[in-house]
BATISE-992267 format. One line per field, with one value per residue (C-alpha): chain; x, y, z. Coordinates in steps of 0.05 Angstrom, whole numbers, plus 32768, in hexadecimal, padded with zeros to 4 digits. Each point is the difference from the previous one (the first is absolute). Example, Ala and Ser with C-alpha at 12.3 -4.5 7.8 and 13.67 -1.06 7.14 Angstrom:
REM residues 2
unit <- [A:A]
xx <- [80F6:801B]
yy <- [7FA6:8045]
zz <- [809C:7FF3]
This chain:
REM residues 276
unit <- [A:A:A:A:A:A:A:A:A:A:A:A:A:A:A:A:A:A:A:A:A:A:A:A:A:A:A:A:A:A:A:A:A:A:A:A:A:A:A:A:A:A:A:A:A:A:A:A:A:A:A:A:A:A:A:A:A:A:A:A:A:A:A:A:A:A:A:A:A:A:A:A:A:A:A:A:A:A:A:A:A:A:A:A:A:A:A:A:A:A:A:A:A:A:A:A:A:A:A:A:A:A:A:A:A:A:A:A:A:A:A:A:A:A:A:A:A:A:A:A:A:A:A:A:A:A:A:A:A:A:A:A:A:A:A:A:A:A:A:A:A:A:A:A:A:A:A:A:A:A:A:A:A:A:A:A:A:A:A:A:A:A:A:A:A:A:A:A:A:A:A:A:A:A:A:A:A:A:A:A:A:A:A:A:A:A:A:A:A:A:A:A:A:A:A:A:A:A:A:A:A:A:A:A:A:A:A:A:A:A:A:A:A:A:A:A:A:A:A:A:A:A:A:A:A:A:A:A:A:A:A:A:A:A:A:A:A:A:A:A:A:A:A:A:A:A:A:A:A:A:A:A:A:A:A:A:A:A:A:A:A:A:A:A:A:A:A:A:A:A:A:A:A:A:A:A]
xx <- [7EE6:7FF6:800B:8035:802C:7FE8:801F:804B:7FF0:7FF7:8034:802B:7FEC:8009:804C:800D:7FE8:8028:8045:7FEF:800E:8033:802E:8018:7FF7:7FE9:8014:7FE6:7FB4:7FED:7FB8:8002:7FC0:7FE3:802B:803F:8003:8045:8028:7FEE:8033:803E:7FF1:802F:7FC8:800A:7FAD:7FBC:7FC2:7FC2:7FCB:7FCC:802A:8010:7FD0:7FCE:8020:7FD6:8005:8013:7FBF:802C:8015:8046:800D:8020:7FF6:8037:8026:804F:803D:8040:8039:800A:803D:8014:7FD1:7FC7:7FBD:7FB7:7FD6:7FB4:7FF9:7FBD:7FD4:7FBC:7FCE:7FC8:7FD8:800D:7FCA:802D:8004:8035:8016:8008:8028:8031:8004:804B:8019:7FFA:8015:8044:8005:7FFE:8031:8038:7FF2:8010:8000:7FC5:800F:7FBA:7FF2:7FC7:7FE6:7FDA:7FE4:8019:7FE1:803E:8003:804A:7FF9:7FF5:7FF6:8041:800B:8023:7FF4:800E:7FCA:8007:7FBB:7FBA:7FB9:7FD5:7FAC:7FFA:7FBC:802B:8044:801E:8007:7FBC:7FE9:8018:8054:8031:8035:802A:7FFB:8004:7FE3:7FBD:8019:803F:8012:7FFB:802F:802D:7FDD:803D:8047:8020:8043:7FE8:7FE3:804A:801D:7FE2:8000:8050:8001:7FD1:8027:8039:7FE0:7FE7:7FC4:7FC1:7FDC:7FC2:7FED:7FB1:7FC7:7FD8:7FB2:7FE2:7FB9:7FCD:8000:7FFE:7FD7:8038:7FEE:7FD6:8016:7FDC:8028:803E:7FFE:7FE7:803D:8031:7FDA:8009:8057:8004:8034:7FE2:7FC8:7FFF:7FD3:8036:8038:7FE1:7FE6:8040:8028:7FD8:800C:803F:8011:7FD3:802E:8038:801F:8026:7FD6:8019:7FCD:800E:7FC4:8008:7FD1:7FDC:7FD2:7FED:7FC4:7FF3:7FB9:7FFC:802C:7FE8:7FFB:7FE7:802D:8014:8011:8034:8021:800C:8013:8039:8013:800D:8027:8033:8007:8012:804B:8011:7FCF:802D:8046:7FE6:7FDC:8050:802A:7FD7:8000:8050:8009:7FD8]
yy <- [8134:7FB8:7FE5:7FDD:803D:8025:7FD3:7FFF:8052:7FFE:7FDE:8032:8033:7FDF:7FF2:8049:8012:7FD5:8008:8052:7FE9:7FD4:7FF7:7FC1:7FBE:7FCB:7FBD:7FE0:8000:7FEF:7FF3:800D:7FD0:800A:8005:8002:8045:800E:7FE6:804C:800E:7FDC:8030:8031:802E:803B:800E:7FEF:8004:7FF4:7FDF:802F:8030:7FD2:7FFC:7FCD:7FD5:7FE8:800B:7FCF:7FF6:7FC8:8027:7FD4:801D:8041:8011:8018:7FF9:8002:8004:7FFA:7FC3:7FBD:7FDE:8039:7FE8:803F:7FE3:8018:7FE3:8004:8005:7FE9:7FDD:7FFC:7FC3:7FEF:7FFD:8049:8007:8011:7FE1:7FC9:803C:8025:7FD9:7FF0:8045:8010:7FC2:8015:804A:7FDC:7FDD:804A:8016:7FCF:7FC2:7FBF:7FD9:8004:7FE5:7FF5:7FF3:7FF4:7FE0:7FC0:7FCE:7FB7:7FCD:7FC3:7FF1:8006:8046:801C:8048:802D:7FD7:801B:7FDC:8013:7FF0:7FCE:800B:8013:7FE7:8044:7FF4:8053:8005:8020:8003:804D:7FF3:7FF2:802B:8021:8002:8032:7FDA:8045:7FDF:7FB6:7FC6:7FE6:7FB9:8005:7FC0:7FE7:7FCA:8020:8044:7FFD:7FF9:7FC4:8028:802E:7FC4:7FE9:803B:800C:7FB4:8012:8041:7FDC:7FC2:802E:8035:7FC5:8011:7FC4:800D:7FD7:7FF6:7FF4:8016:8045:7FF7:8046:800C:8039:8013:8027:7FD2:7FCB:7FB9:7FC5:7FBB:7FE0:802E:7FF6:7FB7:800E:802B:7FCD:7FCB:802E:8002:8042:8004:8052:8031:8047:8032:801A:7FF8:7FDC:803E:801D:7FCB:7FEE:804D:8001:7FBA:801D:8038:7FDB:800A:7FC2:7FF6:7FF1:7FEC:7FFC:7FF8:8003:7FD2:8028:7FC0:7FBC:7FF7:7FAB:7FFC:7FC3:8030:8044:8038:8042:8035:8031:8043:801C:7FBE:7FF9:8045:7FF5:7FBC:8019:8037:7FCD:7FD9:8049:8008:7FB8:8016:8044:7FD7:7FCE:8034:8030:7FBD:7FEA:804B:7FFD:7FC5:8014]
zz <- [7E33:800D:8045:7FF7:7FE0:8038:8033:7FD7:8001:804D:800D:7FCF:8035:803F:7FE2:7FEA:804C:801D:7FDB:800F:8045:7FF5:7FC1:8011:7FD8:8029:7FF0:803E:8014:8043:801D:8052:801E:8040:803D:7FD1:7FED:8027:7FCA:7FE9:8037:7FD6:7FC3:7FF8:7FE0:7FCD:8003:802F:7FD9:801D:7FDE:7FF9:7FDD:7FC4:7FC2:8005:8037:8035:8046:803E:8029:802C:8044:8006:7FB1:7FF8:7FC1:7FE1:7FC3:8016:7FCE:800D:8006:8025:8003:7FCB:7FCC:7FEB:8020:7FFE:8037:8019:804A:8000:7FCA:7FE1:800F:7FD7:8041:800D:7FC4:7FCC:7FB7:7FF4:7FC7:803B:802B:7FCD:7FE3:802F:7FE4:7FBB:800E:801C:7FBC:7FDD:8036:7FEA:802E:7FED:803A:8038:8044:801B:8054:802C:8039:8001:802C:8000:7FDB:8001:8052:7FF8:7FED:8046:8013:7FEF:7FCA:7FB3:7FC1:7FBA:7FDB:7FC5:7FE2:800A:7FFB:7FF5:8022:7FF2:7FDB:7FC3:7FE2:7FEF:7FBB:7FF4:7FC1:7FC6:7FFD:7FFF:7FD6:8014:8048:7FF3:7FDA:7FF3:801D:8036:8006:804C:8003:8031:8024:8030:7FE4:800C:7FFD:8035:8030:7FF7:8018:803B:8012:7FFE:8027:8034:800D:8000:8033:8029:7FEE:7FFF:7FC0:7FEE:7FBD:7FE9:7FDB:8010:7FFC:7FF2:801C:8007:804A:8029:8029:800D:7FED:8020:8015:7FC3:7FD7:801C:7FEC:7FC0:7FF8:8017:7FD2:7FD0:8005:8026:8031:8011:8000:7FF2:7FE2:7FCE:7FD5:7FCB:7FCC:800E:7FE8:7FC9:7FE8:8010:7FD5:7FC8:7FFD:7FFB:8040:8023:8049:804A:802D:804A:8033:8054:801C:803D:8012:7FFE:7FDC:8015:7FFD:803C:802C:7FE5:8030:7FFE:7FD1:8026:7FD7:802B:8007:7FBB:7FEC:8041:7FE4:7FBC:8023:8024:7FBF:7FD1:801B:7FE7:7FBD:7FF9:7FFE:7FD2:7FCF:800E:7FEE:7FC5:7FDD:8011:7FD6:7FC7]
């Protein structure tokens, strides 16, 4: 069996296991990042399933990440959401990391709403800040679709022209102006971690166009467009990374930050999957 069969065959069985659990079809996929995992508590779930008991699925290694695979319904629309992800610093392939995404795609999902936490690249992006992101610049040493394809899972070439749906951006742009809601908009700049970055970096980043930095989100939505799902991309901003006024990250103060910011990231995500 080639490798590449054997990863469309893996995720065969991580579907069957899952839909044993939970009959549901999802239409909705949504990826919880750190310090945001309380959305879980909006679900009105049908099944838990923890990671490790799911074929081939990794396992959370982040302590704010519970690892848990919930389904259930939002805003009466049949969701299947990750509380808790997989980084590429945690050791684990980019194959790896992207594995749930493509799982969801088996499962029925269509569109993935994708959230994490970030530091603050654009000085008017202060701490406690939401944007929707508009695109990405990926500085990962690798891209998830590197090697033979699976045209069972998408094509040798997605096209990259628009990773996060316009229509989508517009939508919650509508349901935050409406909610009262400020909502940034900028690009997401994806890096290794989990050492955080250095002031030289941070203005190569900003040189660069990046408005954020995160160790995430990127492989995900690569899969996720290369399985033809439609992509919402929201990021909290937990710090400002401003390399000629950079202080110290402080762990604790970012997971708390992120924290404050979710109940204004629940109505937004709520509102959005209302209209849809």
């Amino acid at each position: 069996m080639t490798a590449v069969s054997n990863t469309f065959g893996m995720m065969q069985e991580a579907e069957s296991f899952i839909k044993s659990k939970c009959s549901q079809k999802a239409d909705y996929g949504i990826i919880l990042g750190t310090g945001l995992g309380r959305l879980a508590d909006s679900i009105q779930k049908s099944a838990e399933i923890p990671y490790e008991t799911i074929p081939h699925f990794p396992l959370s290694t982040v302590e704010t990440h519970a690892g848990k695979l919930i389904c259930g319904q939002i805003s009466g629309k049949n969701v299947v959401a990750m509380q808790g992800r997989f980084h590429f610093y945690e050791g684990y392939s980019f194959a790896q990391v992207v594995f749930p995404v493509r799982v969801m795609k088996l499962l029925g999902v269509k569109t993935l709403i994708v959230s994490n936490a970030c530091g603050g690249i654009n000085p008017q992006f202060g701490p406690g800040s939401i944007m929707v992101i508009t695109d990405h610049i990926n500085l990962l040493p690798g891209n998830p679709l590197i090697g033979s394809n699976d045209n069972r899972i998408g094509p040798r070439f997605p096209d990259m022209s628009e990773p996060y749906s316009q229509k989508l951006i517009e939508c919650v742009m509508n349901v935050a102006q409406q909610k009262k809601i400020r909502l940034e908009r900028g690009v997401y700049a994806a890096m290794t971690g989990p050492s955080l970055e250095t002031r030289a970096e941070y203005r190569m980043l900003k040189t660069l166009g990046a408005d954020v930095i995160g160790m995430s989100t990127v492989p995900e939505v690569i899969a996720a467009v290369h399985c033809g799902m439609a992509v919402l991309g929201l990021s909290v901003v937990t710090d400002s990374c401003l390399p000629d006024a950079l202080e110290p990250a402080d762990i604790n103060k970012i997971i708390a930050t992120a924290s404050v910011a979710e109940p204004k990231l629940v109505m937004l995500i709520e509102e959005v999957l209302k209209t849809l």
